[in-house]
C-alpha positions as CSV (number, residue, x, y, z in Angstrom):
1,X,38.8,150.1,99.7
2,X,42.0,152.1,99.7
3,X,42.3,152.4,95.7
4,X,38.8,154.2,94.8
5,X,39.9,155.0,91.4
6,X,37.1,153.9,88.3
7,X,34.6,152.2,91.6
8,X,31.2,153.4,91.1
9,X,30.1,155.6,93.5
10,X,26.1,156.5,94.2
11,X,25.2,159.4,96.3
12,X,21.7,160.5,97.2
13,X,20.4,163.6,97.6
14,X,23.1,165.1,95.9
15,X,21.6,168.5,94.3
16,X,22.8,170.4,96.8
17,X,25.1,170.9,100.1
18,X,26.7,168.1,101.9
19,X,25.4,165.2,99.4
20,X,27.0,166.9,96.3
21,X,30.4,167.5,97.9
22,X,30.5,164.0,98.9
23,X,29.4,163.5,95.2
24,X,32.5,165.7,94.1
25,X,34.9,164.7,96.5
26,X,34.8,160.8,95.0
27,X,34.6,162.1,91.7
28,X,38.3,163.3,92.9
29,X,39.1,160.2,93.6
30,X,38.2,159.1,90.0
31,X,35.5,157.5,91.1
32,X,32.5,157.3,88.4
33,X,29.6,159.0,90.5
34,X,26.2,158.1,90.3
35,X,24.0,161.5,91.7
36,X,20.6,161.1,92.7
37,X,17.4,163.9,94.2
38,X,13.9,164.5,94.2
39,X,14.4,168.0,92.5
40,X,15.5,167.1,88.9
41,X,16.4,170.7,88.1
42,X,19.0,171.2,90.6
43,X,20.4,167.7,90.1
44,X,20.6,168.5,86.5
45,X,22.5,171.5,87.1
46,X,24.9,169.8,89.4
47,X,25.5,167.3,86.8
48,X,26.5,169.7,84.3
49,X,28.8,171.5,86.8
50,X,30.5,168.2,87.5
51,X,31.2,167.1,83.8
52,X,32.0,170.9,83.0
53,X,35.4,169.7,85.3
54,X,35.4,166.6,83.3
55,X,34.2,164.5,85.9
56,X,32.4,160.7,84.9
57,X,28.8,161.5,86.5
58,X,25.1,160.6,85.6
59,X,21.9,161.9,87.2
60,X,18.9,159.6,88.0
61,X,15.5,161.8,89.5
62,X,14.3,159.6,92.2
63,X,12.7,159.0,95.5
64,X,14.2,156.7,97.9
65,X,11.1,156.5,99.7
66,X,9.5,154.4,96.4
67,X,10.2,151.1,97.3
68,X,9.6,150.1,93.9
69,X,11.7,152.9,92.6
70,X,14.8,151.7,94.2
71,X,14.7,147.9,92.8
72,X,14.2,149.8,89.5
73,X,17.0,152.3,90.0
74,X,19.6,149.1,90.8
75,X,18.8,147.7,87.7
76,X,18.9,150.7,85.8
77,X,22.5,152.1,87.0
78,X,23.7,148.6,86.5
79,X,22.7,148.2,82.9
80,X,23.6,151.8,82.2
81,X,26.9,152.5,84.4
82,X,28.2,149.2,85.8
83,X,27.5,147.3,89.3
84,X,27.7,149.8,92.1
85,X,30.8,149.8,94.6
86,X,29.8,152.3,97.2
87,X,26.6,153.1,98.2
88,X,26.2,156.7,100.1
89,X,22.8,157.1,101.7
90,X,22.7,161.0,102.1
91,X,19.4,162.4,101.6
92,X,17.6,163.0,104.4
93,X,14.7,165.9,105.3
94,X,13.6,167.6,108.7
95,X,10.9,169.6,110.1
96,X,12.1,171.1,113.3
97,X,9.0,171.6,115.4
98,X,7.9,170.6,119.0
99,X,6.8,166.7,118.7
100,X,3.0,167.7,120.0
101,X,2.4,169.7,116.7
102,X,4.2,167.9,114.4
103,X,1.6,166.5,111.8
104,X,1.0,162.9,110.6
105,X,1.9,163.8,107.2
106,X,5.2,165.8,108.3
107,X,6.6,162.7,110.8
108,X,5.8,159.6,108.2
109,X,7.9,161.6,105.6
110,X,10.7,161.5,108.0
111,X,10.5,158.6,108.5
112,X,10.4,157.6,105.1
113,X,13.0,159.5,103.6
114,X,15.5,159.0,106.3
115,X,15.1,155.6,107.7
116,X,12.9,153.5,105.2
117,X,14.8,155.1,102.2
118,X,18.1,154.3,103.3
119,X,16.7,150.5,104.3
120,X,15.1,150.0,100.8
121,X,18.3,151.2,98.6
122,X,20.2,148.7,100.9
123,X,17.8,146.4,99.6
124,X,18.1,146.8,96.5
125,X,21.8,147.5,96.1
126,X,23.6,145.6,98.5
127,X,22.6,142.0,96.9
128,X,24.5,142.5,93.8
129,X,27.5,143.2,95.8
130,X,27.3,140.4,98.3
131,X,27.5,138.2,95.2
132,X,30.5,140.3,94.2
133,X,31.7,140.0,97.7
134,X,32.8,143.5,97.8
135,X,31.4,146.8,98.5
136,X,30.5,149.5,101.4
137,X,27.3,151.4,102.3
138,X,27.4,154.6,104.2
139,X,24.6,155.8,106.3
140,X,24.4,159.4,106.6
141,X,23.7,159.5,110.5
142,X,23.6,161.9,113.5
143,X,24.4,163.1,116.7
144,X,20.6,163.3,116.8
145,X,20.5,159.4,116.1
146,X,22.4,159.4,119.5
147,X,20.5,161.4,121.8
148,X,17.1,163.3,121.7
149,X,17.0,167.4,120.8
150,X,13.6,169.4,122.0
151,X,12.0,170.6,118.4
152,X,13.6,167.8,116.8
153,X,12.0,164.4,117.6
154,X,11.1,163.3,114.8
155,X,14.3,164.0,112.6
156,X,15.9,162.2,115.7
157,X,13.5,159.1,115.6
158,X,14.3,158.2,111.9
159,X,18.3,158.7,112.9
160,X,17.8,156.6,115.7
161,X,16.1,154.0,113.6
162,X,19.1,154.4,110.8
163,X,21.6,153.4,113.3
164,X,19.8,150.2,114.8
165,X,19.4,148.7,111.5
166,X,23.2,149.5,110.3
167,X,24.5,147.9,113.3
168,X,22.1,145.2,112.6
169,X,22.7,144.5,109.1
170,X,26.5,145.3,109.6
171,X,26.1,142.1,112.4
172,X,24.5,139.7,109.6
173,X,26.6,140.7,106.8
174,X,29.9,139.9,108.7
175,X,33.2,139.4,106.7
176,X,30.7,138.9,103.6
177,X,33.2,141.2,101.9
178,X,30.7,144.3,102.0
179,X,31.2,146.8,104.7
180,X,28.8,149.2,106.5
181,X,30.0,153.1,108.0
182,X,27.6,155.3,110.1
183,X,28.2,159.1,110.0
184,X,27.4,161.0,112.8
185,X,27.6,164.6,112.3
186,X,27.1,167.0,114.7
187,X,25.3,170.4,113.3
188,X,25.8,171.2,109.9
189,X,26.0,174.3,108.3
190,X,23.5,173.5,105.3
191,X,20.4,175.2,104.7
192,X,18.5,172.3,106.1
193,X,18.6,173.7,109.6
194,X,18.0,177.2,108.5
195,X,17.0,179.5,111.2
196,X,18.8,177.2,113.8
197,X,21.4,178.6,116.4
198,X,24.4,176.2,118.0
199,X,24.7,176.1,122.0
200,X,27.5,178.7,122.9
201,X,30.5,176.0,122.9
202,X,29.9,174.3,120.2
203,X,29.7,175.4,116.1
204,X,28.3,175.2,113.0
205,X,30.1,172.1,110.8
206,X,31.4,172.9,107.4
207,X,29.8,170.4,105.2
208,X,33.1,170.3,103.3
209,X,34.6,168.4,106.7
210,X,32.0,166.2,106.8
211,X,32.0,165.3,103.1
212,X,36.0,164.3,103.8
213,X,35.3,162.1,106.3
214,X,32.8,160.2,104.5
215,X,35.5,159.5,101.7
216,X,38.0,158.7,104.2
217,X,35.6,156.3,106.4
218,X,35.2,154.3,102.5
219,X,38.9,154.2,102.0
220,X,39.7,152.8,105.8
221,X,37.0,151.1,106.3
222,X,35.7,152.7,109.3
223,X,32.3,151.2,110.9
224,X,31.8,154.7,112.6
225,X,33.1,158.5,112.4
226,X,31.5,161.2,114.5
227,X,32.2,165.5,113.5
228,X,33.0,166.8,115.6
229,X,35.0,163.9,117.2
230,X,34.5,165.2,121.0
231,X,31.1,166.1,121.0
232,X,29.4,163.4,119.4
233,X,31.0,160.9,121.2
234,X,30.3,162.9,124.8
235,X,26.8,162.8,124.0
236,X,26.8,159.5,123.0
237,X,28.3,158.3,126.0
238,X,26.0,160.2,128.6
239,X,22.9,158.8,126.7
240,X,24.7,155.6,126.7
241,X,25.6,155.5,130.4
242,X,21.7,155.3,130.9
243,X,21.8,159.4,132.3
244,X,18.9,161.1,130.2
245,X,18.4,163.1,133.3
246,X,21.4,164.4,133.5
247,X,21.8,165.0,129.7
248,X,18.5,167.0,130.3
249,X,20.2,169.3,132.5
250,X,23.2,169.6,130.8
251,X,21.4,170.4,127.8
252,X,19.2,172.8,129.7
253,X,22.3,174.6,131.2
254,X,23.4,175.0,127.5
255,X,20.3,176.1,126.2
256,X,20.0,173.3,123.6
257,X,16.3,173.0,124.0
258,X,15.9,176.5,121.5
259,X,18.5,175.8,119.1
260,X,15.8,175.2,116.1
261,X,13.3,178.1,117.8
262,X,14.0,179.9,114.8
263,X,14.0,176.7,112.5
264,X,12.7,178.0,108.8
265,X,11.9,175.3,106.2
266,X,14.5,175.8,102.8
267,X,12.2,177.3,100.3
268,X,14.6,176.6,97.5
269,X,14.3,172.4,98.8
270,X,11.0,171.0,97.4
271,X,10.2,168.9,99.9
């Protein structure tokens, strides 16, 4: 999808950091953008920052988790903006604590914002384009859907879970004319990981990178982009060589098991 120009482009959880310069960065391609977020005021205010720079964008309120909702969002966007081209599956949430005192309530959200939310808006949006025979669906990933991170289990469950079922659907829906793209970012400097600290040779990822590379995966149709390049993939491949021993002690030389020791949860993020 080279030519982005008037596509319709939805991003969720784009109120804030790395979801609303993804927003942004198609509405440079002049791309009409479709922002959605659980916390209306925010997403408002993002809205009216966008069409201040006389950007095409609506805002929609909504919960991927809501089954329902999503079905009801397709059909909305369509009647009111036009069938959707690119579908970016951004909004995700953590809770960065150790696995035995994470609560039932804490894990199933997880789960359901990051891994059943993405399923049901692929539900509900990639239909209409298979009858179109055109469009693409990013997942917003992870390093930690590659490999396991002490304190973060179950973020790194539900990004496990998001890249089975890409690579699955991606599978059935061959050469159907809709594409698929995972994202795997490595840490990102948003205030979702507040508190957290990067092992000593690696860094903090500007969101503004990793908002690029998701426009650039759409436009060369790329099944898969890790950021940091390098890193990612190292970690993918040790996990993937069937080594979790010696990942664990490469992890434990580099002290990864206290990066989110100091985790905080986002006050300003209402969820």
């Amino acid at each position: 999808m080279r030519d982005l120009a008037g596509k319709v482009v939805l991003v969720t959880g784009a109120a804030r950091g790395m979801g609303r310069l993804e927003a942004e960065g198609f509405a440079r391609e002049g791309c009409r953008v479709v922002i959605t977020d659980v916390d209306g005021a925010e997403l408002e205010k993002t809205a009216e920052e966008m069409r201040s720079r006389g950007w095409e964008v609506r805002s929609y309120v909504h919960d991927i988790s809501d089954r329902e909702a999503c079905f009801a969002l397709a059909e909305r966007v369509e009647r009111e903006v036009g069938p959707v081209d690119v579908l970016i599956n951004n909004a995700g949430i953590t809770d960065c604590r150790a696995v035995l005192d994470l609560p039932e309530s804490s894990l199933r959200r997880m789960m359901d914002v990051n891994y059943f939310g993405s399923v049901w808006m692929m539900q509900a949006f990639v239909p209409p384009m298979l009858e179109r025979k055109r469009g693409h669906v990013v997942n917003i990933c992870s390093i930690a859907g590659k490999v396991g991170n002490a304190l973060m289990g179950g973020y790194c469950a539900s990004k496990h879970a998001l890249i089975g079922i890409t690579d699955s659907i991606r599978q059935e829906l061959y050469r159907s004319g809709v594409d698929f793209t995972i994202i795997d970012p490595g840490y990102v400097k948003t205030g979702m990981f507040e508190g957290g600290k990067v092992p000593f040779i690696t860094r903090w990822q500007d969101p503004q990178k990793v908002a690029d590379a998701v426009i650039r995966a759409v436009k060369k149709n790329q099944a898969e982009v890790a950021v940091p390049r390098f890193a990612v993939r190292a970690t993918a491949l040790a996990r993937g060589l069937m080594l979790p021993k010696m990942v664990d002690f490469v992890f434990h030389l580099l002290g990864q098991e206290k990066t989110m020791a100091g985790w905080k949860k986002d006050p300003a993020r209402p969820f």
